[in-house]
C-alpha positions in Angstrom: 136.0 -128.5 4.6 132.6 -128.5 6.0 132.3 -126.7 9.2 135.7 -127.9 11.6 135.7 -131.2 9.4 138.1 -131.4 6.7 138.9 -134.1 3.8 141.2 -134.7 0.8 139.7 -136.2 -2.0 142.2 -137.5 -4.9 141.1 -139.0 -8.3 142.8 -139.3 -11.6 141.3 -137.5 -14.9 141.9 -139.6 -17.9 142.0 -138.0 -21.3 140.5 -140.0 -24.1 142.9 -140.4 -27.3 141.1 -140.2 -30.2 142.4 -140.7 -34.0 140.6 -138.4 -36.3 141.8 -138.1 -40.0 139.6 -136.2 -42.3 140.2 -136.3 -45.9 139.2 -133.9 -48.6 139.9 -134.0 -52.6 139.7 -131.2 -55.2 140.1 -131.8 -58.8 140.1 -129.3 -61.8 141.7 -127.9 -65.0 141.4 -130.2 -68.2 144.3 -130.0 -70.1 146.5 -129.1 -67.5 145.0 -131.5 -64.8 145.6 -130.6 -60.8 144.7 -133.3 -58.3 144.9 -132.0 -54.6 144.4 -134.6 -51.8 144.2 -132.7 -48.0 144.4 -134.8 -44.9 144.2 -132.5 -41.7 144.4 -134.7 -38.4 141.6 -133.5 -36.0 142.2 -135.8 -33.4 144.7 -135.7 -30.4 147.5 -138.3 -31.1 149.7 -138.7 -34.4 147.7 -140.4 -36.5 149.7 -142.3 -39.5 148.6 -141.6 -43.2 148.8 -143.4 -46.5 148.0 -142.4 -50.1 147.9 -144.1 -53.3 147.8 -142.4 -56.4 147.9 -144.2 -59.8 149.2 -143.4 -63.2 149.9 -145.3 -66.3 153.0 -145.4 -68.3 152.1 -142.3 -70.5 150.4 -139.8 -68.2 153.4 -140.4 -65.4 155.9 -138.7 -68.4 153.6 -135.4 -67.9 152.9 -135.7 -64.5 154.7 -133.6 -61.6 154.2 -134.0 -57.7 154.2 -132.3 -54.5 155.4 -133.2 -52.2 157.4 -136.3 -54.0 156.0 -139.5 -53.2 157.6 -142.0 -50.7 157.5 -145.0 -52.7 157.1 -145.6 -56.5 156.1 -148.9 -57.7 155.3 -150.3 -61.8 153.3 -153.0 -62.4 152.7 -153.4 -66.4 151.3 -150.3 -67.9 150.4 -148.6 -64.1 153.0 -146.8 -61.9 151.8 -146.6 -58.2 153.0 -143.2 -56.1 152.6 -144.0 -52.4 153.0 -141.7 -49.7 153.6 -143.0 -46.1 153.2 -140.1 -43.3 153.0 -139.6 -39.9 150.4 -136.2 -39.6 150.4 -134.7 -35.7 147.6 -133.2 -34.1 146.4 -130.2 -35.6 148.7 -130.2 -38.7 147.7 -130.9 -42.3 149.3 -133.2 -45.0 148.6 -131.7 -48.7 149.8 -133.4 -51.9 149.3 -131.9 -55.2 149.2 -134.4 -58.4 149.4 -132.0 -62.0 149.5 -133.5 -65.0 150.4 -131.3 -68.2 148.8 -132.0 -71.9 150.0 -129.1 -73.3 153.3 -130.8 -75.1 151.9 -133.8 -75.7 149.1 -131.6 -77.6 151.4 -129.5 -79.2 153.3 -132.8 -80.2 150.1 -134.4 -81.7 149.3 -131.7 -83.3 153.1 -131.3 -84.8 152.5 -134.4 -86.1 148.9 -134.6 -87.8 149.9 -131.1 -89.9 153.2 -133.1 -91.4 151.3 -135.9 -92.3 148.6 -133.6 -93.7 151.6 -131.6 -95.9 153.2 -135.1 -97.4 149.5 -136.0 -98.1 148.9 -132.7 -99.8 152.3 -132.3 -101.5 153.0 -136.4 -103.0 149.7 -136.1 -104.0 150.4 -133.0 -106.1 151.1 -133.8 -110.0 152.0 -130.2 -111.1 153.5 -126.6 -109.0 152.8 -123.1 -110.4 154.8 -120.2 -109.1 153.6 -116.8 -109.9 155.7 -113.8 -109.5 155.8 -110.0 -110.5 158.9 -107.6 -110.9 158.4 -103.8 -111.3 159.9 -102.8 -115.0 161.7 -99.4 -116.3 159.5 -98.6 -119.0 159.9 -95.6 -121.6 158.1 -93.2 -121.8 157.1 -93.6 -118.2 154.3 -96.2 -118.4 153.6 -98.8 -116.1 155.1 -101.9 -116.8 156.0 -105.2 -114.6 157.0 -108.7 -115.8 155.0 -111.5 -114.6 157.4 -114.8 -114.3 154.7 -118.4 -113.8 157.1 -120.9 -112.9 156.1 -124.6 -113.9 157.6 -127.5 -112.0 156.3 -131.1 -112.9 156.4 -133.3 -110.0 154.9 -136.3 -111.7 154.7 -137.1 -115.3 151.7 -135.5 -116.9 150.3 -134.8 -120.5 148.6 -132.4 -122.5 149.3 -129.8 -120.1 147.5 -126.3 -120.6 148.3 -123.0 -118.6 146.3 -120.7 -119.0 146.9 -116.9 -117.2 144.3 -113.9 -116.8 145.0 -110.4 -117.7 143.6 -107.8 -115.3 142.0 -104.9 -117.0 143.5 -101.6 -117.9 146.9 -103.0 -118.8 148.3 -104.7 -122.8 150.8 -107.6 -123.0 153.7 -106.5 -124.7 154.9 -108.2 -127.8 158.1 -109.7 -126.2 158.0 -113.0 -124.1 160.7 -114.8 -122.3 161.2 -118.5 -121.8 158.2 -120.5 -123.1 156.6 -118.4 -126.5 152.4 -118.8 -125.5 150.1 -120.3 -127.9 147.6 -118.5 -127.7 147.1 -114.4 -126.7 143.3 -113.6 -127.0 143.0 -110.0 -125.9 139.1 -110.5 -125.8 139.1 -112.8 -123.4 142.4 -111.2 -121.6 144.3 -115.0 -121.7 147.6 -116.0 -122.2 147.9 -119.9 -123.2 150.8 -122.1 -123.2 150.5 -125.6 -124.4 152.9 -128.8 -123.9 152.2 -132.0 -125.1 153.8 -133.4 -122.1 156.0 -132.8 -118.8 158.3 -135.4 -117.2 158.8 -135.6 -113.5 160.8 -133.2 -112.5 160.6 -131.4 -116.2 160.6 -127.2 -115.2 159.5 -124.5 -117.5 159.7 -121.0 -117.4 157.1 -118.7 -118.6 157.1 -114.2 -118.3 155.5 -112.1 -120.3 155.7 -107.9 -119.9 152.3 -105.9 -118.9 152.0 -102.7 -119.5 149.4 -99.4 -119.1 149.6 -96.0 -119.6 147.3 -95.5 -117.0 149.0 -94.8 -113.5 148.7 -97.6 -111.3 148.3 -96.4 -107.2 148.1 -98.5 -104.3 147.7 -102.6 -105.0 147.9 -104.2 -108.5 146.5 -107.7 -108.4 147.2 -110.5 -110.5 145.1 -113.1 -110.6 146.1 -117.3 -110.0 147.2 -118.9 -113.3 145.7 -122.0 -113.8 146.8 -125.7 -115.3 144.9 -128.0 -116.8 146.6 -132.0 -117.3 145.9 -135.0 -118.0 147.2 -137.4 -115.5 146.3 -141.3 -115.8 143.6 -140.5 -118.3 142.1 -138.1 -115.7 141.5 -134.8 -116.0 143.2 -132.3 -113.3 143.7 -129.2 -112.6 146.0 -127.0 -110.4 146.8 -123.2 -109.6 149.0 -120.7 -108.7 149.2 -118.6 -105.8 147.7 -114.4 -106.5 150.5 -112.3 -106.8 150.3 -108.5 -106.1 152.2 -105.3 -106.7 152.2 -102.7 -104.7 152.6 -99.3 -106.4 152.5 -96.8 -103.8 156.3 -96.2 -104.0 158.4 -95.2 -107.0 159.1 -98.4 -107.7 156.7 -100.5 -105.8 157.0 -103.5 -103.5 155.9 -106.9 -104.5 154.0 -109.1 -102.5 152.6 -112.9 -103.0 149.8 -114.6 -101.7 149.1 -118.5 -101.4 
């Protein structure tokens, strides 16, 4: 009113709609991969949403989702995840896409180290076995029996084995299995000579080391060693170190590749 005069005064306020999706993306991690997609709707009305996310045949096996998608369509070698959604004002729409290597990895790498040991072991002509067993001695020396077993795995000839004798101890006179050719106690080897080994051909060779000087703490043996002929080819091939461990009464035996 102005003064004694008085008016109404009508009129309509009209409220503009607006449509406002904003979109935002993180990805990280490498071999566990994490895709999140965020759409928040900053407007005033629902505002309807759709994502497409695309795999192929082999990353969809590792891949999880959430939330699950609405549609899932293959074409080929890709897999399409679609997800249709109606986002109201103020509210946000998140989907998470990980994809796991770790199996797959673990898989692959299952896979390349058994191929790498039927590589190493059919291509292997001749196996030596090296082991030690503690021995009552009289007298109370020291005394263990080293046992070299020899399996052939391919046929080989003019095969040589040839073990080292660590200082301080004697080879006693008595062998079992395969007599040596040769004991040198200059050079501290024991030799054992074949003219020849058929696949699958096994031979046993021990021998008994002694000392009278008290062994403490670990007694190593050293690889034997084979030297073949294969195909008119020279080769060669060892054992794995054996050791003895004399810290108890009657010791404990240990063998190392």
């Amino acid at each position: 009113s102005i003064g004694d005069e008085e008016a109404d005064i009508e009129g309509v306020i009209k409220f503009v709609e607006k449509d406002i999706l904003i979109t935002t993306k993180k990805d990280y991690g490498f071999i566990v991969s994490t895709n999140v997609i965020k759409k928040t709707n900053d407007g005033n009305v629902l505002a309807e949403s759709e994502t497409l996310i695309k795999k192929n045949v082999v990353s969809r096996l590792f891949t999880s989702f959430s939330p699950e998608p609405d549609v899932v369509e293959r074409e080929g070698m890709i897999v399409s995840y679609t997800w249709a959604r109606g986002i109201k004002p103020g509210e946000s729409l998140e989907i998470t896409v990980k994809t796991n290597w770790i199996f797959p990895l673990l898989v692959i790498l299952l896979i390349i180290t058994v191929v790498m040991l039927v590589k190493r072991y059919s291509g292997v002509n001749l196996v030596l076995r090296k082991r030690v067993s503690f021995v009552r001695a009289k007298g109370g020396e020291f005394a263990l029996k080293v046992s070299i077993h020899v399996n052939a795995k391919k046929y080989i000839e003019r095969v040589t084995i040839i073990d080292r004798l660590p200082i301080l101890v004697k080879v006693h006179e008595r062998f079992g299995g395969e007599i040596p050719s040769r004991v040198d106690d200059k050079t501290r080897r024991i030799e054992w000579n074949f003219e020849k080994l058929e696949a699958g051909e096994v031979r046993m060779l021990s021998y008994i080391i002694y000392s009278k000087v008290g062994i403490v703490g670990k007694f190593a043996l050293p690889s034997a060693t084979a030297i073949y002929e294969k195909e008119g080819d020279i080769k060669e091939s060892e054992s794995n170190k054996a050791f003895f461990m004399a810290e108890t009464k009657q010791g404990e035996v240990d063998e190392e590749d």
